[in-house]
GUMIMAR-758539 format. One line per 5 residues: number of its first residue (from 0); their letters; for each residue x, y, z of C-alpha. Coordinates in nm, 2 decimals, always signed. Layout:
<nodes>
NUM) A) X/Y/Z | ...
</nodes>
This chain:
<nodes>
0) XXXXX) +4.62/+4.75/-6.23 | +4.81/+4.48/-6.08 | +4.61/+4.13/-6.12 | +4.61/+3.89/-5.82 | +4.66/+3.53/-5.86
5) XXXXX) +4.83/+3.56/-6.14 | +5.06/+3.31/-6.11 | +4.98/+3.01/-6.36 | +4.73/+2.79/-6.16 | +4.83/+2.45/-6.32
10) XXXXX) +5.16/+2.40/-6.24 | +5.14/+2.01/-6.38 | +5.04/+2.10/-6.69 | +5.19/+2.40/-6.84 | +5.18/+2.54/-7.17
15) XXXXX) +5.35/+2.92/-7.22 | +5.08/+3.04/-7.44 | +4.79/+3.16/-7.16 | +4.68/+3.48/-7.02 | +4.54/+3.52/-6.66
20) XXXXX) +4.18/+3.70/-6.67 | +4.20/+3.78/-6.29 | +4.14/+4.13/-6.16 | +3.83/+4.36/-6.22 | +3.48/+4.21/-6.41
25) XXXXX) +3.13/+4.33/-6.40 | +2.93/+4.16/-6.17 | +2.56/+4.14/-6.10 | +2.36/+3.98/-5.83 | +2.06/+3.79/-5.97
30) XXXXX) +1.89/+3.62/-5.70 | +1.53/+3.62/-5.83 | +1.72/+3.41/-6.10 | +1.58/+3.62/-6.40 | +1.87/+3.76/-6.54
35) XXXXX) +1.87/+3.57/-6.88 | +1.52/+3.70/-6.95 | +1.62/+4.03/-6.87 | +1.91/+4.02/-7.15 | +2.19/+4.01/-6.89
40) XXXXX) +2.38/+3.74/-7.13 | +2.37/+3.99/-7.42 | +2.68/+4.17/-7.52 | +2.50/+4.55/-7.46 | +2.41/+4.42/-7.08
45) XXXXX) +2.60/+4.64/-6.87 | +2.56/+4.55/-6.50 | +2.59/+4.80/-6.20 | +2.90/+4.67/-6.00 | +3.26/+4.57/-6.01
50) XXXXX) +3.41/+4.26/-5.87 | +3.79/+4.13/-5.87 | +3.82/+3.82/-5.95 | +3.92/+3.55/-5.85 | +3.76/+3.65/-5.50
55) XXXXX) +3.39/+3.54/-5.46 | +3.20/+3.81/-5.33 | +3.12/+3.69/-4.99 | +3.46/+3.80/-4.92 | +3.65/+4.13/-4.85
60) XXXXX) +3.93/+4.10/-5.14 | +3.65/+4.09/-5.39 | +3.55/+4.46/-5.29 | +3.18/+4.38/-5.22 | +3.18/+4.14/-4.86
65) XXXXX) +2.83/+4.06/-4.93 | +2.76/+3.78/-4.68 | +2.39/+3.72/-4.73 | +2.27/+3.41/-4.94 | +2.33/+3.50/-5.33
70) XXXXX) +2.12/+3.24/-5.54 | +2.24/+3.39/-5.88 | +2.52/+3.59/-5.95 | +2.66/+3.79/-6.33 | +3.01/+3.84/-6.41
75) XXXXX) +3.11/+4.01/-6.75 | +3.44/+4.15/-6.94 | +3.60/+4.17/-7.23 | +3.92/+4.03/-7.40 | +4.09/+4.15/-7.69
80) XXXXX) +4.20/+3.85/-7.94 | +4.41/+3.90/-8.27 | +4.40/+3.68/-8.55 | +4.69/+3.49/-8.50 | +4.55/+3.38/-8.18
85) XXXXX) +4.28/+3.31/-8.33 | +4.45/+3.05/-8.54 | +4.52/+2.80/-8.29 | +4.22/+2.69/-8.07 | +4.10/+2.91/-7.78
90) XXXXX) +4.04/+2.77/-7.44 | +3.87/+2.97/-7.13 | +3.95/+2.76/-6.79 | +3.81/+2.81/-6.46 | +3.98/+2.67/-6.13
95) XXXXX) +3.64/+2.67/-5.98 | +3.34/+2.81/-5.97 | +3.06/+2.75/-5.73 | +2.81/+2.60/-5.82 | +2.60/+2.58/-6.19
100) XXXXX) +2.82/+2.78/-6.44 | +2.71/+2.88/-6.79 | +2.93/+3.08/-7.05 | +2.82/+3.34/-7.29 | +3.10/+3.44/-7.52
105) XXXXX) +2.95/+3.71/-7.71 | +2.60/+3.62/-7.63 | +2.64/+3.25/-7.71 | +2.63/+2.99/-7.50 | +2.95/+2.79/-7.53
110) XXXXX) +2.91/+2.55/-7.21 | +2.80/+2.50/-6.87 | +2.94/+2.32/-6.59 | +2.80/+2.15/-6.26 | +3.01/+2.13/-5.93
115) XXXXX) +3.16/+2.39/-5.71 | +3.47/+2.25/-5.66 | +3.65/+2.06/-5.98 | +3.81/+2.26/-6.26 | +3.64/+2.32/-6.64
120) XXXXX) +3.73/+2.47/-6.94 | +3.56/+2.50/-7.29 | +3.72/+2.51/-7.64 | +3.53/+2.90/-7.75 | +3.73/+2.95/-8.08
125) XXXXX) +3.39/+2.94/-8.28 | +3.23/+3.19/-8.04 | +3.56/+3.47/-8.12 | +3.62/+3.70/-8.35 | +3.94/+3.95/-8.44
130) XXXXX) +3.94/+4.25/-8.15 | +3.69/+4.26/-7.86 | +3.49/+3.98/-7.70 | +3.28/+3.98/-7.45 | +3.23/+3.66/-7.18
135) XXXXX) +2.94/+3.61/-6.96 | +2.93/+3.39/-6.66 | +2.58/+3.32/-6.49 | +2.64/+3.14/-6.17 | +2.35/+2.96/-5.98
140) XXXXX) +2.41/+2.87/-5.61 | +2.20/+2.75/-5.32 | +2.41/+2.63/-4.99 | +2.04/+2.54/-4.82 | +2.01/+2.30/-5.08
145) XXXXX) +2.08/+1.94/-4.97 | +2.15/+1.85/-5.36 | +2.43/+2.09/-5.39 | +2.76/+1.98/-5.22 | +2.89/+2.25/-4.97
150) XXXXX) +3.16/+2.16/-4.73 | +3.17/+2.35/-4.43 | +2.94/+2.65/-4.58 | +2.72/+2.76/-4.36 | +2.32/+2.68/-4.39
155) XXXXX) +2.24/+2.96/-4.18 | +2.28/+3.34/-4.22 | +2.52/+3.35/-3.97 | +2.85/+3.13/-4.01 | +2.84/+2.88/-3.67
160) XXXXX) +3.02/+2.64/-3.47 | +3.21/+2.43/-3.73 | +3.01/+2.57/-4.04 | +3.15/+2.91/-4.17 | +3.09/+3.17/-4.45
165) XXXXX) +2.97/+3.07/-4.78 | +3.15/+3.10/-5.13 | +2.92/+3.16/-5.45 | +3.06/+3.23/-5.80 | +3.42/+3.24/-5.92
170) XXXXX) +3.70/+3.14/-5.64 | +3.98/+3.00/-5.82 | +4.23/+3.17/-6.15 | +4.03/+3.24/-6.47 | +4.22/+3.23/-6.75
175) XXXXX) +4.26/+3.17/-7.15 | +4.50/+2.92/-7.29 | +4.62/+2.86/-7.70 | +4.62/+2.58/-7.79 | +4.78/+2.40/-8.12
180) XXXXX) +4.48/+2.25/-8.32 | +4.68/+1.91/-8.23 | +4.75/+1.90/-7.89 | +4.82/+1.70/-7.56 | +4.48/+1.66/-7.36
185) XXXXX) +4.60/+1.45/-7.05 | +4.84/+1.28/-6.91 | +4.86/+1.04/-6.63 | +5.18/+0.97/-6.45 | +5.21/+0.63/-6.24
190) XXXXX) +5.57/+0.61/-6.12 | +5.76/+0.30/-5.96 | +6.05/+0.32/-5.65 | +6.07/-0.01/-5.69 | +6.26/-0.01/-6.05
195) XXXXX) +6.28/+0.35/-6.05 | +6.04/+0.38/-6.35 | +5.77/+0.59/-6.48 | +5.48/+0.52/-6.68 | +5.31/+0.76/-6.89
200) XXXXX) +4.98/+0.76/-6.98 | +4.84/+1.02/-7.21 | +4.61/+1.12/-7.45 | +4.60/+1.32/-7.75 | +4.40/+1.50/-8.04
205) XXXXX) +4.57/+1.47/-8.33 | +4.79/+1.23/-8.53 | +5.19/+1.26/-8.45 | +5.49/+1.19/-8.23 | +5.42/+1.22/-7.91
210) XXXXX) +5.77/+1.22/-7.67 | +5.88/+1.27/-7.34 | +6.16/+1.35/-7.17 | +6.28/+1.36/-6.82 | +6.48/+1.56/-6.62
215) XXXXX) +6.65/+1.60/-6.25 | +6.77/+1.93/-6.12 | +6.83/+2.00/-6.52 | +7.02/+1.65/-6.58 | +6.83/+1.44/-6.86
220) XXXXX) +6.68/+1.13/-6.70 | +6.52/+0.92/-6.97 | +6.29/+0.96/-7.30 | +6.10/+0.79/-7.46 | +5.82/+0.87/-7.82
225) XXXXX) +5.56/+0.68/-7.98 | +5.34/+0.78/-8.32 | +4.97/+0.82/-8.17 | +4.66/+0.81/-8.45 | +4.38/+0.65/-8.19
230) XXXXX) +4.46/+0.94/-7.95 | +4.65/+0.69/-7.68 | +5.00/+0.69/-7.58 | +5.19/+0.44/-7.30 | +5.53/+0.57/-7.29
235) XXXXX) +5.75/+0.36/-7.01 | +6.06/+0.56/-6.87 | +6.34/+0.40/-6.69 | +6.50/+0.65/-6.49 | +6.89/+0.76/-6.50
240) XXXXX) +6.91/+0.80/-6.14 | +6.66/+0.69/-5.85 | +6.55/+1.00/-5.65 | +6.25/+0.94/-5.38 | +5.98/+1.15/-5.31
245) XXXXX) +5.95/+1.14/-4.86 | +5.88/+1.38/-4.61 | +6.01/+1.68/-4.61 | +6.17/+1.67/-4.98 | +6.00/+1.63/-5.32
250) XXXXX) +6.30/+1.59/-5.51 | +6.07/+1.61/-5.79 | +6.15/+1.52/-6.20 | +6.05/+1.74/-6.47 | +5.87/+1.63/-6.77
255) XXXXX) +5.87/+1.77/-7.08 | +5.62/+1.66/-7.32 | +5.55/+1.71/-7.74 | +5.29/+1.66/-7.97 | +5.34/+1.80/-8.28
260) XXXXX) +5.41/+2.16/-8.20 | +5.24/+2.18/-7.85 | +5.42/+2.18/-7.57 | +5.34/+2.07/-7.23 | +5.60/+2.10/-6.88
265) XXXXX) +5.48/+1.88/-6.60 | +5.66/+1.70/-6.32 | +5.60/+1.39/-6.08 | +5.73/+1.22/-5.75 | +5.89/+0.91/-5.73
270) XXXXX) +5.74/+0.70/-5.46 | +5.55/+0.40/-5.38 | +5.30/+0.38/-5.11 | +5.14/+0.04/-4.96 | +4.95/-0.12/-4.64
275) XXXXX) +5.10/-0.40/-4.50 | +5.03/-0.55/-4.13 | +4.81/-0.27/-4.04 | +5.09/+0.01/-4.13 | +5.14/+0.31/-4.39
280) XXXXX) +5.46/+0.22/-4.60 | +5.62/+0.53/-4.78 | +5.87/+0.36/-5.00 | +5.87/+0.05/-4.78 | +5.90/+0.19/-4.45
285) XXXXX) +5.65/+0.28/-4.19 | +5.54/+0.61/-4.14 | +5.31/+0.75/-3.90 | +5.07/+1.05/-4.03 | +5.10/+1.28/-3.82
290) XXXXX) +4.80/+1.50/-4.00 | +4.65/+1.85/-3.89 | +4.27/+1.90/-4.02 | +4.35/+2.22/-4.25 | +3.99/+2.37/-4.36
295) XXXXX) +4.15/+2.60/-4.60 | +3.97/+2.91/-4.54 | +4.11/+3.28/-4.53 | +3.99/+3.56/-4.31 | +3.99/+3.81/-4.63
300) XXXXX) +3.93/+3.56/-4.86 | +3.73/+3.31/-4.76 | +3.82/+2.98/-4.99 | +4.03/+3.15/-5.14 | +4.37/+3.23/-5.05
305) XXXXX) +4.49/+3.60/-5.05 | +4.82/+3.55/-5.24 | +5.03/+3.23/-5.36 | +5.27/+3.32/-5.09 | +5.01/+3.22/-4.83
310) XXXXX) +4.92/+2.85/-4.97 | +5.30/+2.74/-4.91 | +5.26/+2.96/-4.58 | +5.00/+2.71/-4.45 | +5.24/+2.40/-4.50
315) XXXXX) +5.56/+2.61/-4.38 | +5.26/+2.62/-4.07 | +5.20/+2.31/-4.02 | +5.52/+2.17/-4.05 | +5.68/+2.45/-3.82
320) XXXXX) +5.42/+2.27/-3.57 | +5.60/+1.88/-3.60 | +5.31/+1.80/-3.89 | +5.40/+1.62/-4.17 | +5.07/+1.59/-4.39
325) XXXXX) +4.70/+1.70/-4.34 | +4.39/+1.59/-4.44 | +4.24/+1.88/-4.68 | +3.88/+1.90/-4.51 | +3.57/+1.93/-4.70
330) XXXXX) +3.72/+2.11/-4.97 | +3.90/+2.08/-5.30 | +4.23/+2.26/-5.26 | +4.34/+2.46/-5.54 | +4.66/+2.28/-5.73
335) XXXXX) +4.88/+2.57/-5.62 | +4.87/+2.47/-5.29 | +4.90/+2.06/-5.40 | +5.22/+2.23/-5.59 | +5.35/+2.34/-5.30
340) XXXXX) +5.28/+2.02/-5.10 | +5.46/+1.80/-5.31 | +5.77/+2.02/-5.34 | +5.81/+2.01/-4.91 | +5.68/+1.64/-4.91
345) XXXXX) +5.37/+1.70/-4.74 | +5.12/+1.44/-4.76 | +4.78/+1.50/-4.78 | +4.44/+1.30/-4.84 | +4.18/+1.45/-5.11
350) XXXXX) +3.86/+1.50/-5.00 | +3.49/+1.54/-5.13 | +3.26/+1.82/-5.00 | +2.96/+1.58/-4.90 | +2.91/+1.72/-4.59
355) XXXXX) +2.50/+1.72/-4.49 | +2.38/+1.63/-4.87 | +2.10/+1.40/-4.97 | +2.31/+1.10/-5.12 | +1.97/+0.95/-5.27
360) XXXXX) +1.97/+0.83/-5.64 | +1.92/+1.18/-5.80 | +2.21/+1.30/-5.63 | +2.48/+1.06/-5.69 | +2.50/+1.14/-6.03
365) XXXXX) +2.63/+1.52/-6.01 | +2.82/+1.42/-5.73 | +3.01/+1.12/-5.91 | +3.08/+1.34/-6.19 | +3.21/+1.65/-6.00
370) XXXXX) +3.45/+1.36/-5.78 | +3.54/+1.17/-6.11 | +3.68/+1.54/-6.26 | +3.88/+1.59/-5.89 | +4.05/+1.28/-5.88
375) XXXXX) +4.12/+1.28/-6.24 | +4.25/+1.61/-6.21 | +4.48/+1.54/-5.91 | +4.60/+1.21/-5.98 | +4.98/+1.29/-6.05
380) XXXXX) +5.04/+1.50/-5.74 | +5.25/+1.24/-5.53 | +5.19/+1.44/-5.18 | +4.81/+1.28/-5.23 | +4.82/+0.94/-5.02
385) XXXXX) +4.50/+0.83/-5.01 | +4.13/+0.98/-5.08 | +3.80/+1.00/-4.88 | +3.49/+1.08/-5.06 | +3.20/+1.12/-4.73
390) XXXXX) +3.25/+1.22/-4.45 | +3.03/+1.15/-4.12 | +2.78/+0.97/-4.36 | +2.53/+0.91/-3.98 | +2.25/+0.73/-4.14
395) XXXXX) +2.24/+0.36/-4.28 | +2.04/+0.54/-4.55 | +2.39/+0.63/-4.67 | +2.54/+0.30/-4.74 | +2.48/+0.25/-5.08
400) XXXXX) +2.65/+0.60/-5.14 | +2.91/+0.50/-4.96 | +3.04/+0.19/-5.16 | +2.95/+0.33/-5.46 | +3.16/+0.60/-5.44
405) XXXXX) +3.49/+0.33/-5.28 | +3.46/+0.17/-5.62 | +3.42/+0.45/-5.82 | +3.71/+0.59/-5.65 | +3.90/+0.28/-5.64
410) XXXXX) +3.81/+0.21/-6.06 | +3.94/+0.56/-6.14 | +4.25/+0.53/-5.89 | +4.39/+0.21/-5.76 | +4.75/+0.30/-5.69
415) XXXXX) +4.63/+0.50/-5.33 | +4.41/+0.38/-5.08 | +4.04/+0.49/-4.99 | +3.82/+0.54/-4.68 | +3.51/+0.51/-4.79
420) XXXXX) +3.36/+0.78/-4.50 | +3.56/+0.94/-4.29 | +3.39/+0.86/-3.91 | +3.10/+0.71/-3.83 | +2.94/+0.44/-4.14
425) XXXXX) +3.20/+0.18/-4.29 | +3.09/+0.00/-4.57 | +3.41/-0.15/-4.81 | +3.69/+0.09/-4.72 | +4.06/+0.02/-4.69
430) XXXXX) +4.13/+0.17/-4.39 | +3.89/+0.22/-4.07 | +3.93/+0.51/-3.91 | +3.73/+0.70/-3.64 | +3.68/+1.05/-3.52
435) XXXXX) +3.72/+1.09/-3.15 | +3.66/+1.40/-2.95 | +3.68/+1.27/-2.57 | +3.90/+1.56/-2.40 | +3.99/+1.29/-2.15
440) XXXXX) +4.35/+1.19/-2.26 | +4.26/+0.88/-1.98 | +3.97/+0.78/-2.20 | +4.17/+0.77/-2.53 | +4.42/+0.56/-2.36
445) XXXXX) +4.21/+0.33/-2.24 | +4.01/+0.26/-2.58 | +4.33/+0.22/-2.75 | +4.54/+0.03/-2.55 | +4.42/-0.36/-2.67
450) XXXXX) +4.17/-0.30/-2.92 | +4.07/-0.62/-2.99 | +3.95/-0.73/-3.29 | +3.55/-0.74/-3.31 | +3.55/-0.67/-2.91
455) XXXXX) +3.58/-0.28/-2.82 | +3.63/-0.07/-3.14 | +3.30/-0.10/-3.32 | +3.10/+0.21/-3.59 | +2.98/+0.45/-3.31
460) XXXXX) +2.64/+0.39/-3.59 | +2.65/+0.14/-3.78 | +2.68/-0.20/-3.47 | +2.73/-0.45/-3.69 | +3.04/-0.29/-3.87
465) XXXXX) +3.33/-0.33/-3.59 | +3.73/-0.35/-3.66 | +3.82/-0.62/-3.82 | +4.19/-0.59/-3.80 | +4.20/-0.33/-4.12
470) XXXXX) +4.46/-0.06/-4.08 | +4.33/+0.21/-3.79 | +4.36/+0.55/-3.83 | +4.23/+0.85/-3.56 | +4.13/+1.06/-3.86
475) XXXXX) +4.00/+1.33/-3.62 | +4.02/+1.41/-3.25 | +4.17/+1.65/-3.01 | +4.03/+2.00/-3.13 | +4.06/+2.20/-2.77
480) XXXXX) +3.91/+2.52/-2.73 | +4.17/+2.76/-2.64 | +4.00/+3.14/-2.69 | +3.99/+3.49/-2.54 | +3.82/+3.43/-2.24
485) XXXXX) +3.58/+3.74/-2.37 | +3.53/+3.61/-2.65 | +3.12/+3.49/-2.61 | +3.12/+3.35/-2.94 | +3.44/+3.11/-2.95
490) XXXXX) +3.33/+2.73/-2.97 | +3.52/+2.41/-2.98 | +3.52/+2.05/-2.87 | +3.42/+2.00/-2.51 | +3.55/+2.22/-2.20
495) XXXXX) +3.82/+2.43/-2.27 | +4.20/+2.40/-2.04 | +4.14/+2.59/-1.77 | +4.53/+2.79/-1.84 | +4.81/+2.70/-2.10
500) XXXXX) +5.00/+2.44/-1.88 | +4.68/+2.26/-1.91 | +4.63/+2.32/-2.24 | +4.93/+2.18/-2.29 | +4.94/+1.87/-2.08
505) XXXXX) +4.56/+1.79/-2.27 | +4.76/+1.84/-2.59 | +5.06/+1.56/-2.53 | +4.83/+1.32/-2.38 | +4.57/+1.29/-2.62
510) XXXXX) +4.89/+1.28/-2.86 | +5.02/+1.02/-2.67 | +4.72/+0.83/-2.61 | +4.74/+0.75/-3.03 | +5.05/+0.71/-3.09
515) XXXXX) +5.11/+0.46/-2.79 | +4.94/+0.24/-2.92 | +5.09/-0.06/-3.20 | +4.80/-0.05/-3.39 | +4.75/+0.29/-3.51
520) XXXXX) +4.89/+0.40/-3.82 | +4.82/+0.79/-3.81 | +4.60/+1.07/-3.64 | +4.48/+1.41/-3.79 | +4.41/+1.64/-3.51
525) XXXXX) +4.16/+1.93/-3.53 | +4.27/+2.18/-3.64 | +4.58/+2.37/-3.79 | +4.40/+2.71/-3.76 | +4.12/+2.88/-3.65
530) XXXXX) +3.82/+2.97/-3.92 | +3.58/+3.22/-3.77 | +3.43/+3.13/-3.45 | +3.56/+2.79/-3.42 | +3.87/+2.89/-3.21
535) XXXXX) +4.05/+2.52/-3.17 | +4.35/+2.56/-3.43 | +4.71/+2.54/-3.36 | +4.73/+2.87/-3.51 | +4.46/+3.18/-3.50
540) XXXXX) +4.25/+3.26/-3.79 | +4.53/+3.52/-3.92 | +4.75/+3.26/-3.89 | +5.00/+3.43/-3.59 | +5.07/+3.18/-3.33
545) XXXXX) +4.89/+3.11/-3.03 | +5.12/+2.87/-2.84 | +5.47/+2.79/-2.77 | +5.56/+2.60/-3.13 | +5.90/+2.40/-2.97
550) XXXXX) +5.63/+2.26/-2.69 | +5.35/+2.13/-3.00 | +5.65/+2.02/-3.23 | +5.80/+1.80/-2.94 | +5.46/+1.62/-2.87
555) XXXXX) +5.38/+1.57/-3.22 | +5.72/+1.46/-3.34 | +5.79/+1.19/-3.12 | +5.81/+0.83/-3.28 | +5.52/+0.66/-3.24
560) XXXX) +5.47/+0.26/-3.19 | +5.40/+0.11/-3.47 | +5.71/+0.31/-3.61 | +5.95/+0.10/-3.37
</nodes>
């Protein structure tokens, strides 16, 4: 059969040695939650349906399209090892898997995971044998629970307004991976434009030499090597040739890297980013985001996208429109589609699915966790400019959340900037931003036209957090409704353009409004398509075009003030 996704899904950290367990597993539902009494774990289980994976089965790829609320869920198949495989250490990685994972490898546990969104793997070596083996996943979900961070899933059993259809179970590439017994375990690249340098910072198990070298466009760029035996390694490269990462072209360098006998391929961007007088540098020059919201979800697949073809699609999308980043909303995005982001030089912000949880203390830990394994796991892509943890945090209740998770964010990644919650609540963020839905281009104009200091732009909460002069960004606004007429069940923000001219004029001068203005450094409008019944996107849910592209790409391109 042919297996989808089954192109390698880490495309910073690539070792040749893997094979791809996408394609058809046993699955179960298990919603009374009672499966491990009932032997379901065991290797002789045999469960009564099929799924393909990596498509959770809320969605129509999987083969099931069962949208109801699935609190526990079975998946089960076997691999075939030999014993030279079997030699080296065996790792099983999941992309994702929403939300509480535990692994059986031949009845066994070998680990568990908690966190829908960040990517896991466990070492199952002693769990194997020669021939057959059989893996178990039992995955526990609950989107009605305010502990459990969702997104945009809907609570209801109907997807509505801006909250759509849920994901449970696996929705990312499963796969195995073989592994020399010493081997490279990380790497962190943190590059320079300034001396056209790059630092890398990795770690190892094992004793050895651990190298790197560097290439562009297959021309040797630098190496470096050092003998690791405390598992550490700080190799400093200065680079041949100075090649910068902007918008529009990666130009990206490839890394190769050795430890003994493993071998790892990566790559990085070489670009600085910085705020200075209230604008976004990109290597020292001002650039104004011009971001769409993209909500990455699919019609047939739901989070997950249908092919690899279709993640670079959505960029080719947005760009086609006059976009040149988005802010990924309320969902991890797959490194695939990062990949393909830092190839066009498309930036992007990271985001954390905090959407409607309970932030008290029993909470945070989970949640820090999960965000601690995303930001670790996405530090090297150079399209990321900047992260944002909450989002629409409404209650003061939220404030301690809030900073804790700026410092937490700042302590594991200080090279990028951080809005502590998007909208709404600032506590300690580095940029103040606000989300704006007014449908009256007049009204935006007006707002942000002076906006002085401590005088007109204050928290639309929070009234004793106003601007202080930080670096502004309109992080979301616009969203216009523009539907089938018939269509009963379309929503969106405000009262839709009564025809297209309208449409259109509403577009440019909410655009406008922004980018008039000298003091704002970027806007993300809502949104780049469709999802379900929110009918607002630049694009419809199947991602065909709904308006004249020249007409959207002249409004958004135009140079905005505080590019002058």
């Amino acid at each position: 059969m042919n297996i989808p996704r089954n192109e390698y899904p880490r495309p910073q950290f690539v070792r040749n040695d893997w094979k791809c367990l996408n394609g058809e597993w046993e699955f179960e539902f298990d919603n009374e939650l009672v499966g491990l009494e009932k032997g379901y774990h065991l290797k002789e289980a045999r469960f009564s349906r099929k799924i393909i994976v990596p498509f959770c089965p809320q969605s129509v790829l999987s083969g099931i399209g069962e949208r109801d609320f699935m609190y526990g869920v079975w998946y089960k198949r076997s691999i075939e090892l030999s014993k030279e495989q079997l030699n080296d250490l065996v790792f099983l990685n999941f992309g994702a898997v929403d939300y509480q994972t535990f692994v059986y490898v031949n009845g066994e546990l070998a680990g568990e995971h908690l966190g829908g969104y960040s990517s896991f793997g466990f070492e199952i070596s002693k769990f194997c044998t020669a021939g057959e083996n059989i893996i178990t996943l039992f995955v526990k979900d609950d989107e009605r629970s305010k502990a459990i961070p969702t997104g945009k899933q809907s609570t209801r059993f109907e997807s509505y307004e801006c909250s759509y259809t849920r994901t449970t179970g696996v929705w990312q590439t499963v796969w195995l991976e073989f592994v020399k017994k010493s081997y490279i375990s990380g790497v962190k690249h943190v590059t320079n434009s300034g001396n056209d340098a790059v630092t890398l910072f990795a770690t190892v198990v094992g004793e050895g030499l651990f190298s790197a070298k560097v290439y562009y466009q297959g021309k040797e760029m630098g190496c470096e090597s050092e003998y690791v035996s405390n598992g550490n390694a700080v190799l400093k490269i200065k680079l041949a040739e100075s090649h910068l990462w902007e918008i529009g072209n990666g130009r990206l360098y490839d890394v190769e890297l050795s430890f003994c006998d493993d071998k790892v391929k990566s790559y990085f961007g070489l670009r600085s980013i910085a705020l200075k007088d209230g604008k976004f540098l990109l290597n020292g020059k001002s650039v104004f985001q011009r971001l769409v919201l993209d909500q990455g979800f699919y019609p047939d697949g739901i989070y997950t996208a249908p092919t690899d073809k279709a993640l670079e699609n959505d960029i080719l999308l947005s760009v086609r429109a006059g976009f040149n980043g988005a802010r990924l909303h309320q969902k991890v995005f797959e490194e695939r589609f990062l990949y393909y982001c830092d190839v066009h030089g498309y930036m992007v912000w990271g985001e954390y699915p905090d959407w409607g949880i309970d932030t008290s203390d029993a909470h945070i830990i989970p949640m820090s966790s999960e965000w601690t394994e995303v930001v670790n796991r996405d530090f090297n892509h150079p399209a990321i400019i900047g992260w944002c943890p909450h989002n629409e945090c409404r209650d003061l209740a939220f404030k301690p959340s809030v900073k804790h998770f700026y410092d937490l964010t700042k302590a594991l990644d200080s090279t990028r900037p951080c809005i502590d919650t998007s909208g709404y609540v600032h506590v300690k963020t580095d940029i103040f931003d606000e989300h704006l839905y007014d449908q009256d281009p007049d009204v935006l104009a007006k707002r942000y036209k002076e906006m002085k200091v401590c005088d007109n732009i204050e928290d639309l909460v929070d009234k004793n957090r106003k601007w202080e002069g930080e670096p502004f960004f309109v992080s979301e606004f616009g969203g216009i409704k523009w539907a089938d007429e018939t269509d009963l069940k379309a929503w969106g923000y405000g009262n839709a353009p009564k025809n297209i001219e309208e449409f259109y004029d509403r577009f440019k001068g909410l655009c406008d409004a922004i980018m008039d203005s000298p003091h704002i450094l970027g806007f993300c409008y809502t949104q780049l398509t469709d999802v379900e019944q929110e009918q607002n996107g630049i694009y419809r849910y199947d991602r065909s075009v709904k308006f004249d592209m020249d007409r959207i790409s002249a409004t958004v391109r135009r140079k905005a003030k505080i590019e002058e």
